[in-house]
PDB file of N, H, CA, C and O in Angstrom:
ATOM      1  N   UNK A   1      93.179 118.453 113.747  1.00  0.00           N
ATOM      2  CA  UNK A   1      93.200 117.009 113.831  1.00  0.00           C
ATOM      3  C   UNK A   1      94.525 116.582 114.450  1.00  0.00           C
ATOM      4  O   UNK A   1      95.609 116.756 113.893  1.00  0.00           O
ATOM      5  N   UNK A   2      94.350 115.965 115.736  1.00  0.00           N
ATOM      6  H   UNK A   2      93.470 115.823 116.188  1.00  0.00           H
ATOM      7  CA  UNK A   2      96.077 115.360 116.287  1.00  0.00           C
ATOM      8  C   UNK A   2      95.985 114.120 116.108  1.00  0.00           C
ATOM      9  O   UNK A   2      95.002 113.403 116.299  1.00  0.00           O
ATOM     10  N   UNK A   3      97.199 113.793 115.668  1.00  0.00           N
ATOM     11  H   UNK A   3      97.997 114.375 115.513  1.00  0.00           H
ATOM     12  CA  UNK A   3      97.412 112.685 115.067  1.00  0.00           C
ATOM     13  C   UNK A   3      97.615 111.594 116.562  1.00  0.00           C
ATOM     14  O   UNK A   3      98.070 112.030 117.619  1.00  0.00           O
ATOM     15  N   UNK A   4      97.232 110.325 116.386  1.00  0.00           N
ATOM     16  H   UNK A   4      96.863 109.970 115.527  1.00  0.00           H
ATOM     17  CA  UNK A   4      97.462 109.080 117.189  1.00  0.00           C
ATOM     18  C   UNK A   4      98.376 107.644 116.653  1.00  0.00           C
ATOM     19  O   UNK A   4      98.723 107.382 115.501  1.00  0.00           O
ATOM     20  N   UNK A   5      98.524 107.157 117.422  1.00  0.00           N
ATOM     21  H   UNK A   5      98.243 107.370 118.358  1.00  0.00           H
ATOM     22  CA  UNK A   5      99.582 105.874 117.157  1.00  0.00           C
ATOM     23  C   UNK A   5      98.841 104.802 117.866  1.00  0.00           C
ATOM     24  O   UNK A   5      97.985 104.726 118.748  1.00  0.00           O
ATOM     25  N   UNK A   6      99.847 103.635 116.761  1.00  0.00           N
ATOM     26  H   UNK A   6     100.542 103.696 116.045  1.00  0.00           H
ATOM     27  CA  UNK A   6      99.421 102.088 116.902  1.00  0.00           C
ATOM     28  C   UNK A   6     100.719 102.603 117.546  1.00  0.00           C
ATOM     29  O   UNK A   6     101.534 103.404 117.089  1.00  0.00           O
ATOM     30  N   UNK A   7     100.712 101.675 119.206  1.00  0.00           N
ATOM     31  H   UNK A   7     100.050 101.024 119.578  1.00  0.00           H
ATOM     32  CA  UNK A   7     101.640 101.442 120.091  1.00  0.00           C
ATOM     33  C   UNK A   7     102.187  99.777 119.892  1.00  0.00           C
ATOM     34  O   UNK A   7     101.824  98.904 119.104  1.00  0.00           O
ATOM     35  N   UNK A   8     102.817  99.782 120.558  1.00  0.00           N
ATOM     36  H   UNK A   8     103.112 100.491 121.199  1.00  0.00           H
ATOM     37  CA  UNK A   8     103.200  98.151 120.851  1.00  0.00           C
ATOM     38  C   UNK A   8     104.332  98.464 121.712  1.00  0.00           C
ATOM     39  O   UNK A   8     105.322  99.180 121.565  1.00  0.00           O
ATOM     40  N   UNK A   9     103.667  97.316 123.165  1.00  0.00           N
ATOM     41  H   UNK A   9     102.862  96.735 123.284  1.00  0.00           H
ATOM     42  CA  UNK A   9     104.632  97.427 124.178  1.00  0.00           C
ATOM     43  C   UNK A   9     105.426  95.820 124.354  1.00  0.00           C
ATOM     44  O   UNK A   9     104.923  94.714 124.548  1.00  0.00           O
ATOM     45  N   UNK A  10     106.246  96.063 124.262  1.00  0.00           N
ATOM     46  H   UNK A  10     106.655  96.962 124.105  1.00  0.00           H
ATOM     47  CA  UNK A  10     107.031  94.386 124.705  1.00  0.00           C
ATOM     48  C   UNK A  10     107.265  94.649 126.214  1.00  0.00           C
ATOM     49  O   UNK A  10     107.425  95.701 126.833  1.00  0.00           O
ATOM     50  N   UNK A  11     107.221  92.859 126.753  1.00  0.00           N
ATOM     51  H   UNK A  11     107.091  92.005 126.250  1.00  0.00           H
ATOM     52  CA  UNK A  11     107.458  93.122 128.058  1.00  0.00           C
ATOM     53  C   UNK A  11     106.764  93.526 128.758  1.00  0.00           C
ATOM     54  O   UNK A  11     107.053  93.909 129.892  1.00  0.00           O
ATOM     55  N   UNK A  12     104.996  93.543 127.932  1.00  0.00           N
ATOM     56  H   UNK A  12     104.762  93.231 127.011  1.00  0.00           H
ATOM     57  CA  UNK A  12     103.620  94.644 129.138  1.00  0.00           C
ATOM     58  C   UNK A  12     103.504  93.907 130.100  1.00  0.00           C
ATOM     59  O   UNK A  12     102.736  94.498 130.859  1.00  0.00           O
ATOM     60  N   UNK A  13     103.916  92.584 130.725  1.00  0.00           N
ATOM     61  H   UNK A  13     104.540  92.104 130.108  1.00  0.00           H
ATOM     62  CA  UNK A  13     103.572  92.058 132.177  1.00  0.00           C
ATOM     63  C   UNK A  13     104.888  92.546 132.937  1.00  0.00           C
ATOM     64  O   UNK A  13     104.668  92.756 134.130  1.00  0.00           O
ATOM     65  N   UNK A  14     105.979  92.738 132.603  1.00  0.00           N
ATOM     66  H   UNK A  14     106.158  92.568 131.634  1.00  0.00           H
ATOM     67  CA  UNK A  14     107.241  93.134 133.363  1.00  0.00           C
ATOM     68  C   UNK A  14     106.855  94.616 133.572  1.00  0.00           C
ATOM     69  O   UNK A  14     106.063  95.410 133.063  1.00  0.00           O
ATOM     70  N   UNK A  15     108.193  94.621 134.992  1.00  0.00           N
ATOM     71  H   UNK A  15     108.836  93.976 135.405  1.00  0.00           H
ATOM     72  CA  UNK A  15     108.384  95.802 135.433  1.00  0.00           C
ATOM     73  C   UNK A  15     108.817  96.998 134.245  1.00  0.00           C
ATOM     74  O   UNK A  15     108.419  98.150 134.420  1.00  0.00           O
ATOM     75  N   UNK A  16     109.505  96.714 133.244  1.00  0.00           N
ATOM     76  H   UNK A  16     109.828  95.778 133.102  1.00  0.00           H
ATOM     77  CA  UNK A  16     109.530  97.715 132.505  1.00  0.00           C
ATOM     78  C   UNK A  16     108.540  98.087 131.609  1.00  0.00           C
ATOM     79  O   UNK A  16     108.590  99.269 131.270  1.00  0.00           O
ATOM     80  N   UNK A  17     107.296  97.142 130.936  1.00  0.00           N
ATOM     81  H   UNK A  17     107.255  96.181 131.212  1.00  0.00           H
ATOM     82  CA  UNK A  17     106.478  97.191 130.306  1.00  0.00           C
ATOM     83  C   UNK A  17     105.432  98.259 131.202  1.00  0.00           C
ATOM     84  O   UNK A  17     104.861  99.280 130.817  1.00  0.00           O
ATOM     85  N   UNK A  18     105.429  97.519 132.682  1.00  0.00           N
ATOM     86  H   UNK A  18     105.893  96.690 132.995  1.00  0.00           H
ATOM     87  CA  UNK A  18     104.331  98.194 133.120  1.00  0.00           C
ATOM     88  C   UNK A  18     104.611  99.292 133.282  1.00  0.00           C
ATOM     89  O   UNK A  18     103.708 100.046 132.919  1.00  0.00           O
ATOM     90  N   UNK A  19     105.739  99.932 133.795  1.00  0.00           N
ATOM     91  H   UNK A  19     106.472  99.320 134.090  1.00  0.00           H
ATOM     92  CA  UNK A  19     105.943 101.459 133.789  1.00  0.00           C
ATOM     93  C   UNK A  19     105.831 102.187 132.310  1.00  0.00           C
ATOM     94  O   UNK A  19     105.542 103.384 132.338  1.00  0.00           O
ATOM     95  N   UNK A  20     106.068 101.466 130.800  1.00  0.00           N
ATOM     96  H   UNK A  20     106.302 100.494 130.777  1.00  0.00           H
ATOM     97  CA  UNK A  20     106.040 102.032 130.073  1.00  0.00           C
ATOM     98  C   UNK A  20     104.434 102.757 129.922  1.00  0.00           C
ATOM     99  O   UNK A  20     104.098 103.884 129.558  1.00  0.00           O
ATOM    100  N   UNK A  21     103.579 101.481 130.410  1.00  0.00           N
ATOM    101  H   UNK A  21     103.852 100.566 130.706  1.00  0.00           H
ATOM    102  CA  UNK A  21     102.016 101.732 130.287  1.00  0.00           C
ATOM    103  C   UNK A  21     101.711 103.160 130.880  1.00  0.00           C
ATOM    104  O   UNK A  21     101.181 104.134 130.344  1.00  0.00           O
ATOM    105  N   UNK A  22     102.254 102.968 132.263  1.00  0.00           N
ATOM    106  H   UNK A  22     102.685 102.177 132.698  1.00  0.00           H
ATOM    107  CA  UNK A  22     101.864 104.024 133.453  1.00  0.00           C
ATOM    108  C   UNK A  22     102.287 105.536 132.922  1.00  0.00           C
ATOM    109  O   UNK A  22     101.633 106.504 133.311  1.00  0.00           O
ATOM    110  N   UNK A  23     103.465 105.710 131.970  1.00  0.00           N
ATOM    111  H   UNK A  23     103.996 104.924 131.654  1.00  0.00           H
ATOM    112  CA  UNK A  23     103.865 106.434 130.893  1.00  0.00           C
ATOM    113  C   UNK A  23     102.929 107.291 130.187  1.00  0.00           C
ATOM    114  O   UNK A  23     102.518 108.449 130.258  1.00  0.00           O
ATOM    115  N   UNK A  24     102.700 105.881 129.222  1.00  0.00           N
ATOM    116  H   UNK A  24     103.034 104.940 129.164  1.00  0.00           H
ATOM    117  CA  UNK A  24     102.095 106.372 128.857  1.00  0.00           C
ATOM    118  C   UNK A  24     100.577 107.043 128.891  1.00  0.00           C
ATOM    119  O   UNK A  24     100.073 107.904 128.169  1.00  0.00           O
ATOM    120  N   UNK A  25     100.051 106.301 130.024  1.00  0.00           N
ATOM    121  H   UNK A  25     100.460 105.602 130.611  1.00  0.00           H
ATOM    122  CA  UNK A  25      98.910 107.041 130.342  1.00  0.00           C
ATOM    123  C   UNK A  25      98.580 108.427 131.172  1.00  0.00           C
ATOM    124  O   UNK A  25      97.727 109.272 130.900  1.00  0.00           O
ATOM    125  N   UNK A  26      99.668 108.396 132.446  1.00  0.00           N
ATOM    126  H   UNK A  26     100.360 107.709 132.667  1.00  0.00           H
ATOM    127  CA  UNK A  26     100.044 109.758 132.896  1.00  0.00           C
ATOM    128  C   UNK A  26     100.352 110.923 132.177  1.00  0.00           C
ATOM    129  O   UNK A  26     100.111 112.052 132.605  1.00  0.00           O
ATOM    130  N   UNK A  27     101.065 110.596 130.714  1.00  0.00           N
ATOM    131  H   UNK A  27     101.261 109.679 130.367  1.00  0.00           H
ATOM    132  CA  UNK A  27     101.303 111.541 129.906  1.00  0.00           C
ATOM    133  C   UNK A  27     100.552 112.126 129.047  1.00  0.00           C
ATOM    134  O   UNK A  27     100.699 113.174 128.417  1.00  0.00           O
ATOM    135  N   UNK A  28      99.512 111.153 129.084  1.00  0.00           N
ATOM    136  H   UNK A  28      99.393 110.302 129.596  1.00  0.00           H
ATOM    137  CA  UNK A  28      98.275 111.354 127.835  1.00  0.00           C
ATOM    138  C   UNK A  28      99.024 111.196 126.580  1.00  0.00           C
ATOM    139  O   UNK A  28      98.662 112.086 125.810  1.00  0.00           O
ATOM    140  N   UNK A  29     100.008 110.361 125.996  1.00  0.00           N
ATOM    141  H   UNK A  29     100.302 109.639 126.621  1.00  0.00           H
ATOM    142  CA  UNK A  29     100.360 109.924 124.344  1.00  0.00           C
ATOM    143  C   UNK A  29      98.751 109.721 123.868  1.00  0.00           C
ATOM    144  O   UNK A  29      97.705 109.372 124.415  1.00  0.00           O
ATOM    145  N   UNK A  30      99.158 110.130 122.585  1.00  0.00           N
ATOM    146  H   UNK A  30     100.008 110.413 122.140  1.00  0.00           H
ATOM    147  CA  UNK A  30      97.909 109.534 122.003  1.00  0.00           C
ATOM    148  C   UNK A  30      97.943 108.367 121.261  1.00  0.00           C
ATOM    149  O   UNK A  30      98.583 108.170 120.228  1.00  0.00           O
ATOM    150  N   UNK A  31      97.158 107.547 121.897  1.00  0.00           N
ATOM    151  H   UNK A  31      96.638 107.707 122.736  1.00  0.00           H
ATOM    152  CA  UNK A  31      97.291 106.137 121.479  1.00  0.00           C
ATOM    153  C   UNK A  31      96.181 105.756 121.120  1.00  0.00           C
ATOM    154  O   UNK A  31      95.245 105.511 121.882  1.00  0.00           O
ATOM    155  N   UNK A  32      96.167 105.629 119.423  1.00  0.00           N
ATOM    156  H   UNK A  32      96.927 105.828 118.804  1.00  0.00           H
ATOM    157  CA  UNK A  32      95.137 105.082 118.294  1.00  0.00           C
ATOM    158  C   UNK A  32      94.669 103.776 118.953  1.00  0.00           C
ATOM    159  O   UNK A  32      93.570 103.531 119.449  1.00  0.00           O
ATOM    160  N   UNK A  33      95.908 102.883 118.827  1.00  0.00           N
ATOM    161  H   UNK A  33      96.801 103.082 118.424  1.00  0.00           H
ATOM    162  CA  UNK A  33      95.722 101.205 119.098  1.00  0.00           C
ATOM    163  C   UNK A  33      96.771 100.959 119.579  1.00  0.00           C
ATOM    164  O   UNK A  33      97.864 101.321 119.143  1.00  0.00           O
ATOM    165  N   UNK A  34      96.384  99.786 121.320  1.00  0.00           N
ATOM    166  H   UNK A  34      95.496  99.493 121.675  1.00  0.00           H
ATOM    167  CA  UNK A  34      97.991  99.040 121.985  1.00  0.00           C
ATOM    168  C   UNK A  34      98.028  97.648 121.384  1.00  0.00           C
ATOM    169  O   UNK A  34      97.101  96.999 120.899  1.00  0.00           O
ATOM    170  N   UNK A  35      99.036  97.402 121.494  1.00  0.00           N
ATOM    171  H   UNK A  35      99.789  97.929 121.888  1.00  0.00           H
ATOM    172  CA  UNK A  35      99.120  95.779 121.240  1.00  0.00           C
ATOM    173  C   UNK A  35     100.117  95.377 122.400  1.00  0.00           C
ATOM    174  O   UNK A  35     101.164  95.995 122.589  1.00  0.00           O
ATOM    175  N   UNK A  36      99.690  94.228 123.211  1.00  0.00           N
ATOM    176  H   UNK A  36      98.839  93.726 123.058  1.00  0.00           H
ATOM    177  CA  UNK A  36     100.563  94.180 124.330  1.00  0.00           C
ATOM    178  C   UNK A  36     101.178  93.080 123.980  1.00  0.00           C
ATOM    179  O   UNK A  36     100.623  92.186 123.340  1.00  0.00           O
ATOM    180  N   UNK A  37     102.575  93.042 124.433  1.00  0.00           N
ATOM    181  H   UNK A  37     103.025  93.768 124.953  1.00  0.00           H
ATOM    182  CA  UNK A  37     103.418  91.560 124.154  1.00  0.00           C
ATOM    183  C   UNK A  37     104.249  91.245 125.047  1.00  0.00           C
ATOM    184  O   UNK A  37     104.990  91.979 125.700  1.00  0.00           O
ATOM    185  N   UNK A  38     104.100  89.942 125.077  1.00  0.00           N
ATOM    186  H   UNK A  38     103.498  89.345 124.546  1.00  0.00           H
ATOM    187  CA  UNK A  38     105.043  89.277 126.078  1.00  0.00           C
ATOM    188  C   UNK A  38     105.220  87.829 125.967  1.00  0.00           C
ATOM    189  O   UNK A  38     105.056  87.175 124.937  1.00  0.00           O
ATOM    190  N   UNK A  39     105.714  87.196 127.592  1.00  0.00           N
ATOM    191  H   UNK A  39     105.848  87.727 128.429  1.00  0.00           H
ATOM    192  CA  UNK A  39     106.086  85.868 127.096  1.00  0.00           C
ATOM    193  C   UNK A  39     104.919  84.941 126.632  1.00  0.00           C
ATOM    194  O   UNK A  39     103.769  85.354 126.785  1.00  0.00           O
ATOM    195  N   UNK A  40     105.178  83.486 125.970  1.00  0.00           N
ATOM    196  H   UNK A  40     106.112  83.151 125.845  1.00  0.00           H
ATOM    197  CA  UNK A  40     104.068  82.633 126.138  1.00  0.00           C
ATOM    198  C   UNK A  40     103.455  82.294 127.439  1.00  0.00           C
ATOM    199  O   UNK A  40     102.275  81.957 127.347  1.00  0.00           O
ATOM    200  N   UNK A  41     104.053  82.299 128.849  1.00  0.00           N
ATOM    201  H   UNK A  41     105.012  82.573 128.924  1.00  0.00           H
ATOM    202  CA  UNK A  41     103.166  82.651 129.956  1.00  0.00           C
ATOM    203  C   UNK A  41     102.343  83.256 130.136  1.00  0.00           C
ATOM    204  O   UNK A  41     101.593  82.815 131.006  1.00  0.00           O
ATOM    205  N   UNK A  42     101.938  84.580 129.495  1.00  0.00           N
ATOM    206  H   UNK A  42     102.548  84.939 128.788  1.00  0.00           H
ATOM    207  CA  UNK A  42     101.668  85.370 130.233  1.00  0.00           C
ATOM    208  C   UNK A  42     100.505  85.840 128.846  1.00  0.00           C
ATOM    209  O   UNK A  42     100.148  87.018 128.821  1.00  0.00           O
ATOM    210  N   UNK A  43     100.056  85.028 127.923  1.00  0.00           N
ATOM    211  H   UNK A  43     100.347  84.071 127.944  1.00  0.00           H
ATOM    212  CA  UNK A  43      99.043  84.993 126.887  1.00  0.00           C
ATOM    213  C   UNK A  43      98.182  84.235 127.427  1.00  0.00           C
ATOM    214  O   UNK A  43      98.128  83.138 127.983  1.00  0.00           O
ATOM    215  N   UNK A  44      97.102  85.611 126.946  1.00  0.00           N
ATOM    216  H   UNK A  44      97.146  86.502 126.494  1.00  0.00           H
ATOM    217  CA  UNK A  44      95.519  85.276 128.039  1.00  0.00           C
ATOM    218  C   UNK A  44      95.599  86.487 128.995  1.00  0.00           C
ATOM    219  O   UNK A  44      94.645  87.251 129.138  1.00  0.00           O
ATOM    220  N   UNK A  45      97.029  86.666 129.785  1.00  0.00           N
ATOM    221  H   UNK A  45      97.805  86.045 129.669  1.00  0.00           H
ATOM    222  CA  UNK A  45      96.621  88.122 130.799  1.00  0.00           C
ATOM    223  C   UNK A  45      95.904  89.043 130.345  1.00  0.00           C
ATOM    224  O   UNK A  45      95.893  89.077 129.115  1.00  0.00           O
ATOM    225  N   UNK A  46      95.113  90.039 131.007  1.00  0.00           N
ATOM    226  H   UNK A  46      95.121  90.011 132.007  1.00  0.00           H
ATOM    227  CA  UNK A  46      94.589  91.023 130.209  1.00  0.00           C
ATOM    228  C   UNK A  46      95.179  92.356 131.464  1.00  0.00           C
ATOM    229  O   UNK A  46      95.023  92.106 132.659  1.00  0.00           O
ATOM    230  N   UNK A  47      95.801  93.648 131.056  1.00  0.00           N
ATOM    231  H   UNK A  47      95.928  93.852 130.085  1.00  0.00           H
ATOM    232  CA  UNK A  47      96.131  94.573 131.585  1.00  0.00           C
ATOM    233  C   UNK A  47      95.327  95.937 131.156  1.00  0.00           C
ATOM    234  O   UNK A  47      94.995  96.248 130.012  1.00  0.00           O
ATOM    235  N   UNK A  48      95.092  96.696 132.405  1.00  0.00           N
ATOM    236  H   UNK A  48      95.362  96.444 133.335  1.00  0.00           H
ATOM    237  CA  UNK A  48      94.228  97.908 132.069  1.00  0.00           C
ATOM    238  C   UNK A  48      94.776  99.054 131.452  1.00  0.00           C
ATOM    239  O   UNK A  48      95.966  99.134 131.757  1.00  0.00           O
ATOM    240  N   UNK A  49      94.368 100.093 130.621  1.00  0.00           N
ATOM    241  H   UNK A  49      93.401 100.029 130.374  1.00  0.00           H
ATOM    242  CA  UNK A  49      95.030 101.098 129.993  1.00  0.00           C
ATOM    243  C   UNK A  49      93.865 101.719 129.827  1.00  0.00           C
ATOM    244  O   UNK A  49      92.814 101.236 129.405  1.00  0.00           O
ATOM    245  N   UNK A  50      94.164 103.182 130.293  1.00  0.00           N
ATOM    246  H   UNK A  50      95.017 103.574 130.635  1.00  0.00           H
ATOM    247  CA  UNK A  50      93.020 104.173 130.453  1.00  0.00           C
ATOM    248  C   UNK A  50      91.593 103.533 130.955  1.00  0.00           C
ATOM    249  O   UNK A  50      90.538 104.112 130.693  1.00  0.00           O
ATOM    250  N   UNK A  51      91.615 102.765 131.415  1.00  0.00           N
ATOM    251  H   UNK A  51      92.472 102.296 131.627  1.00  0.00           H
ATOM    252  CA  UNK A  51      90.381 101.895 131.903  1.00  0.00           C
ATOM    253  C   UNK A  51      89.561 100.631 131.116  1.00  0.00           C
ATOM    254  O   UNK A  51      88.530 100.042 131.443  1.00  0.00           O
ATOM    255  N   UNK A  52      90.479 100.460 129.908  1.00  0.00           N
ATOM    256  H   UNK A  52      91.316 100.938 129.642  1.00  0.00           H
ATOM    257  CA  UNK A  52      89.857  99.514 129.488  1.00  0.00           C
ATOM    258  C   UNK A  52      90.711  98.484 129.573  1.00  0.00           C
ATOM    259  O   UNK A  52      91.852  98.719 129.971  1.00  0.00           O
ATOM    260  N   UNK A  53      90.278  96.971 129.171  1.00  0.00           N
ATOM    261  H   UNK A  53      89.351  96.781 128.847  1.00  0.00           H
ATOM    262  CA  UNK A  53      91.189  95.692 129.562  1.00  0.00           C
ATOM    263  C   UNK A  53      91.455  95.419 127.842  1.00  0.00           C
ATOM    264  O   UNK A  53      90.756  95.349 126.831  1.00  0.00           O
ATOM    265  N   UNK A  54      92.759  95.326 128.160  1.00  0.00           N
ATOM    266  H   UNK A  54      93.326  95.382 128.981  1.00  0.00           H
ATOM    267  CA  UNK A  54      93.536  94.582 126.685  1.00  0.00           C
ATOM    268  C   UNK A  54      94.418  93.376 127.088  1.00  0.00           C
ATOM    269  O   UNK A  54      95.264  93.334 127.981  1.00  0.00           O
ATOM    270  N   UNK A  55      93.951  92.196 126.045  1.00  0.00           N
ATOM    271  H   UNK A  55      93.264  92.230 125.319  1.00  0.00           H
ATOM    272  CA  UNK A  55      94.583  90.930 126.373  1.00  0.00           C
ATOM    273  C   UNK A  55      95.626  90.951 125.935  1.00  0.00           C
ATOM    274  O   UNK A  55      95.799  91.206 124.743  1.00  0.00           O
ATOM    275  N   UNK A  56      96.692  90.672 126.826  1.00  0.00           N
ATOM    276  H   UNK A  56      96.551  90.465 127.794  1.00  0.00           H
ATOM    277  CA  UNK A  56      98.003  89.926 125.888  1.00  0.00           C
ATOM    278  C   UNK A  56      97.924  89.352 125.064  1.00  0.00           C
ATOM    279  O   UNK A  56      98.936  88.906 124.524  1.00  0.00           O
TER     280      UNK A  56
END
């Protein structure tokens, strides 16, 4: 049994958020559950991870 993680990325619409994503998906982390965060702008975006869409 390998264990997985609740992630949480701050900053998932910025340049550093998004590379964290690209991270983590190139690397294969195992990620239980993301929670994406950022500014009040940018609630409502939805960004892809491993192919599925998660809303800010």
């Amino acid at each position: 049994m390998s264990k997985a993680y609740t992630v949480a990325v701050a900053g998932a619409t910025g340049a550093v958020g998004e590379t964290m994503l690209q991270l983590l998906e190139e690397r294969n982390f195992p990620v239980r559950r993301l929670k994406l965060l950022a500014s009040e702008r940018s609630t409502g975006k939805s960004l892809t991870f491993r192919g599925e869409e998660i809303k800010v």
